[in-house]
C-alpha positions as protocol buffer text, in pm:
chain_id: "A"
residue {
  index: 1
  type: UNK
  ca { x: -1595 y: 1129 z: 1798 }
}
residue {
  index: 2
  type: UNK
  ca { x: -1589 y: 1463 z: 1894 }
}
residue {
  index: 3
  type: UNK
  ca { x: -1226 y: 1533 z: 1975 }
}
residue {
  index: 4
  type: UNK
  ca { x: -1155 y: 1959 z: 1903 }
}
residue {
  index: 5
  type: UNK
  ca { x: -1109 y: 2187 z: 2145 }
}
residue {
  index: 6
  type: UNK
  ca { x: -919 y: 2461 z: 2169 }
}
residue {
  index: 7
  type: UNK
  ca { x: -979 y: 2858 z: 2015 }
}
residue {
  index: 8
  type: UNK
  ca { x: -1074 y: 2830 z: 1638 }
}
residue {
  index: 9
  type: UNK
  ca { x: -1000 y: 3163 z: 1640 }
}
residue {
  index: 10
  type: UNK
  ca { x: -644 y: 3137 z: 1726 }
}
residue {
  index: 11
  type: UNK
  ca { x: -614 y: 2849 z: 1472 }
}
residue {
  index: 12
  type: UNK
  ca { x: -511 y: 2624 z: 1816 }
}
residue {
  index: 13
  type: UNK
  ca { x: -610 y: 2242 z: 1834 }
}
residue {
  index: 14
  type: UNK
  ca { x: -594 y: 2068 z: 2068 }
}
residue {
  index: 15
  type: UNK
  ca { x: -699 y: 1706 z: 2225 }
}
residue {
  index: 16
  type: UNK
  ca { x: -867 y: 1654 z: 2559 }
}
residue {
  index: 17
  type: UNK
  ca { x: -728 y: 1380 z: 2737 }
}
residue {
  index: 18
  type: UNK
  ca { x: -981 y: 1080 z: 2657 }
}
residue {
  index: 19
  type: UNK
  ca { x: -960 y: 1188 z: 2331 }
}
residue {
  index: 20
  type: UNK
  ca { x: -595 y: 1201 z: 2305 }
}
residue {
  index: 21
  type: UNK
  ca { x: -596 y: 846 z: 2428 }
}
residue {
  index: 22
  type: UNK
  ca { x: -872 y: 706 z: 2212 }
}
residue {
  index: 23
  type: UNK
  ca { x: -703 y: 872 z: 1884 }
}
residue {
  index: 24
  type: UNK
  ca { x: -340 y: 708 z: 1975 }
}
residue {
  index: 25
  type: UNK
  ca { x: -519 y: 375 z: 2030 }
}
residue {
  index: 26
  type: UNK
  ca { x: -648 y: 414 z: 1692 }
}
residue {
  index: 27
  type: UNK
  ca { x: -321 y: 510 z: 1495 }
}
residue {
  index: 28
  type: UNK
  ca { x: -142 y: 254 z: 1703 }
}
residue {
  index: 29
  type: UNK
  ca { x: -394 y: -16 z: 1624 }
}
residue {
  index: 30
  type: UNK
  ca { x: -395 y: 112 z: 1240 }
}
residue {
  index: 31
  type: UNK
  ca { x: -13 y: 55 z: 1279 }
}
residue {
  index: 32
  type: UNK
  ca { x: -12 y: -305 z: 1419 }
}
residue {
  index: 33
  type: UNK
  ca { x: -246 y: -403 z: 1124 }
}
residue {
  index: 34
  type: UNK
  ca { x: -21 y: -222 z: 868 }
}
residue {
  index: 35
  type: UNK
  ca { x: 285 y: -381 z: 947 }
}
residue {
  index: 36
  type: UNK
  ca { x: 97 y: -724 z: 997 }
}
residue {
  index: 37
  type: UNK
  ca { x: 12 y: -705 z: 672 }
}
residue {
  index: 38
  type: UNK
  ca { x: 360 y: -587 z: 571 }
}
residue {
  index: 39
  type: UNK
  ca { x: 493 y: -852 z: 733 }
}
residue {
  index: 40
  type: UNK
  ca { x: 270 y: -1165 z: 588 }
}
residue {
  index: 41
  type: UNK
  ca { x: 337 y: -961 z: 253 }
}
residue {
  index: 42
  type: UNK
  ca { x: 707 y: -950 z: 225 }
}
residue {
  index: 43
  type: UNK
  ca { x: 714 y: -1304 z: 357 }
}
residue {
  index: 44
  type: UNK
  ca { x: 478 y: -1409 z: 79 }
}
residue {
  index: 45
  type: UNK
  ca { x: 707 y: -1235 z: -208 }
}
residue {
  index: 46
  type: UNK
  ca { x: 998 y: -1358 z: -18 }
}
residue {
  index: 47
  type: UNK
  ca { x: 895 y: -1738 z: -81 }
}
residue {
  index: 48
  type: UNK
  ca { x: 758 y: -1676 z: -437 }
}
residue {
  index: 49
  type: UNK
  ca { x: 983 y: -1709 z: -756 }
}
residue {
  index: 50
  type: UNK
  ca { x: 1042 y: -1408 z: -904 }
}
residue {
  index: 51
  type: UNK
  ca { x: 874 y: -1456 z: -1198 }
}
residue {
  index: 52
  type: UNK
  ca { x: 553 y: -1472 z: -1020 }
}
residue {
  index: 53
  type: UNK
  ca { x: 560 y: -1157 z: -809 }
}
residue {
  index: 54
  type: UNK
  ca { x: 324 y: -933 z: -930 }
}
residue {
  index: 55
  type: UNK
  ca { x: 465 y: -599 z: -1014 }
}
residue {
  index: 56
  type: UNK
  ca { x: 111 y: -478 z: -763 }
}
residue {
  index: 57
  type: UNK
  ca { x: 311 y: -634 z: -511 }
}
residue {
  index: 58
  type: UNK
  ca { x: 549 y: -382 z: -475 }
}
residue {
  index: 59
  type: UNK
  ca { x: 292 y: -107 z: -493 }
}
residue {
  index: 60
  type: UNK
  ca { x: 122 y: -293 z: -210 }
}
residue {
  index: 61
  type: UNK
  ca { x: 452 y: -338 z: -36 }
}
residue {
  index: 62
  type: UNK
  ca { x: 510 y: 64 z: -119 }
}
residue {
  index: 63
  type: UNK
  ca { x: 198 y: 176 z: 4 }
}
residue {
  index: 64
  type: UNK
  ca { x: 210 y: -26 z: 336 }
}
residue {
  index: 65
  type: UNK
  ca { x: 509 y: 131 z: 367 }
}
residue {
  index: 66
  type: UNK
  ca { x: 417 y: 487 z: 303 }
}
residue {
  index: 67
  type: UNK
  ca { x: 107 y: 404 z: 543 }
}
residue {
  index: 68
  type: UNK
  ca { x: 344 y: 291 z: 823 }
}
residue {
  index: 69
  type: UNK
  ca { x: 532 y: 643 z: 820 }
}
residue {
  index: 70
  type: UNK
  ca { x: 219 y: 818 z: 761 }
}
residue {
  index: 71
  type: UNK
  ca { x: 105 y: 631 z: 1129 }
}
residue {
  index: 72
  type: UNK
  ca { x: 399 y: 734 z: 1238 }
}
residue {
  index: 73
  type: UNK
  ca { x: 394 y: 1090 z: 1156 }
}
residue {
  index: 74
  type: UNK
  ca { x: 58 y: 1160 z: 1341 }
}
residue {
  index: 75
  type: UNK
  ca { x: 143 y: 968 z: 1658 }
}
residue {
  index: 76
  type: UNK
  ca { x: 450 y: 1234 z: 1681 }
}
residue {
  index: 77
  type: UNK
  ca { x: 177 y: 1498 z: 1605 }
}
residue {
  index: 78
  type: UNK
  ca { x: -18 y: 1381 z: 1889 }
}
residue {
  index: 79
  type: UNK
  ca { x: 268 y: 1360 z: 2119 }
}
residue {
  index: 80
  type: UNK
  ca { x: 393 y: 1709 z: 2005 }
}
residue {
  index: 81
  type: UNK
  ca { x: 27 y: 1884 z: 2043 }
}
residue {
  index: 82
  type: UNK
  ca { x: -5 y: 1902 z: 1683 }
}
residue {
  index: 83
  type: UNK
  ca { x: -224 y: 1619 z: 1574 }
}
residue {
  index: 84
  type: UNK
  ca { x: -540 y: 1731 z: 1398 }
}
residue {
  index: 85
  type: UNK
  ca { x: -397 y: 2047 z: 1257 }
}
residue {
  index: 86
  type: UNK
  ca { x: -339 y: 2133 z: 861 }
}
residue {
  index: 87
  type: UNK
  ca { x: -20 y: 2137 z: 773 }
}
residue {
  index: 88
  type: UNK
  ca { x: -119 y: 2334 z: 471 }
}
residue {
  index: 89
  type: UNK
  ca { x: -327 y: 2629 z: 606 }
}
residue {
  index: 90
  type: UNK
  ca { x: -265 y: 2544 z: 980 }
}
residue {
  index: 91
  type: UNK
  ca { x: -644 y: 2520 z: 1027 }
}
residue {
  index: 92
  type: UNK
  ca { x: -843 y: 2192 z: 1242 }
}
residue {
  index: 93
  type: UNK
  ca { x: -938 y: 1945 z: 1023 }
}
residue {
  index: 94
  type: UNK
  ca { x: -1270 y: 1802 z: 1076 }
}
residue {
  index: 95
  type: UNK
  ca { x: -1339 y: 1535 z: 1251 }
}
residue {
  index: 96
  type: UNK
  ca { x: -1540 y: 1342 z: 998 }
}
residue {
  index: 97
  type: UNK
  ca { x: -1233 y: 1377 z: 810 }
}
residue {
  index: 98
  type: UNK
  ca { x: -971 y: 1249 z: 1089 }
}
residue {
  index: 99
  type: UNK
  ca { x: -1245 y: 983 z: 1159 }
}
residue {
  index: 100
  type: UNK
  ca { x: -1201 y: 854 z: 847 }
}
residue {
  index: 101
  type: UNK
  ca { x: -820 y: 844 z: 781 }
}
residue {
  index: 102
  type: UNK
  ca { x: -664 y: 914 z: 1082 }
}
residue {
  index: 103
  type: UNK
  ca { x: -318 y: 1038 z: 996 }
}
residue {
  index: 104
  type: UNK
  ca { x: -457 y: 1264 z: 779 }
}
residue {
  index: 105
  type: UNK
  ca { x: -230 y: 1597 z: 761 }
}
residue {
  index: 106
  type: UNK
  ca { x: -431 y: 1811 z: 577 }
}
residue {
  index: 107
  type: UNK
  ca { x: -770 y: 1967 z: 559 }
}
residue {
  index: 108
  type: UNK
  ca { x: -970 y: 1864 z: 196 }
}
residue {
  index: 109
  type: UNK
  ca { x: -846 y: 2229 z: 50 }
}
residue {
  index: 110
  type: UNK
  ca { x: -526 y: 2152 z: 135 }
}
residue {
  index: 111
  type: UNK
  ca { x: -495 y: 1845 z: 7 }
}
residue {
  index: 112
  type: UNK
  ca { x: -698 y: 1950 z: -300 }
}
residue {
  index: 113
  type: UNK
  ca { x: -439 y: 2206 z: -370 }
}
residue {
  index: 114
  type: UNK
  ca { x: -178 y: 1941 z: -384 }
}
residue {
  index: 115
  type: UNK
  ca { x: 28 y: 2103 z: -31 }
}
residue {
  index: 116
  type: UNK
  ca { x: 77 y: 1730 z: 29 }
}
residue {
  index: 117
  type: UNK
  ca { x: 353 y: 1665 z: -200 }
}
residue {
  index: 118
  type: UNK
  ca { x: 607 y: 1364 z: -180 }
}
residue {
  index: 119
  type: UNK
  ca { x: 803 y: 1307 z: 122 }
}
């Protein structure tokens, strides 16, 4: 998917069209399979005696969570004109990176650095 242009000088991104359409069906298909799986989960713990939840529930039911509002922040990114940029360093992030994990907000140095924090 090759899905930068812009002036890498500048430090701009930006998203042709097509591309800016196949990315948001992405995230938004990432997000209906998220919360599908939030959904049969919380059901699931909902019907289960408490004795038997698994304490890796709730990190499961965290993480989907967390993953949702992760989906969530890069489809405002990509309506905003920001989506594929480092919120670290401001730099593009690859697109073997953003192929693989999509809401991705930083580049690997970024991240590495720990500029991702807690939200």
């Amino acid at each position: 998917m090759t899905t930068n242009v812009g002036d890498a000088s500048s430090g701009t991104h930006a998203l042709n069209d097509a591309a800016a359409r196949e990315v948001r069906q992405r995230l938004e298909e990432e997000r209906r399979t998220r919360a599908a799986q939030l959904t049969a989960l919380e059901q699931a713990v909902e019907r289960s005696p408490l004795e038997q939840v698994e304490a890796s529930d709730y990190t499961r039911l965290e993480n989907l969570r967390q993953s949702l509002v992760e989906i969530d922040d890069a489809l405002r990114r990509l309506r905003e004109g920001a989506y594929g940029r480092c919120e670290g360093c401001g730099q593009a992030i690859p697109a073997g990176r953003l192929e693989i994990l999509p809401y991705a907000r930083f580049c690997v140095r970024c991240q590495g650095r720990g500029a991702r924090g807690d939200r």
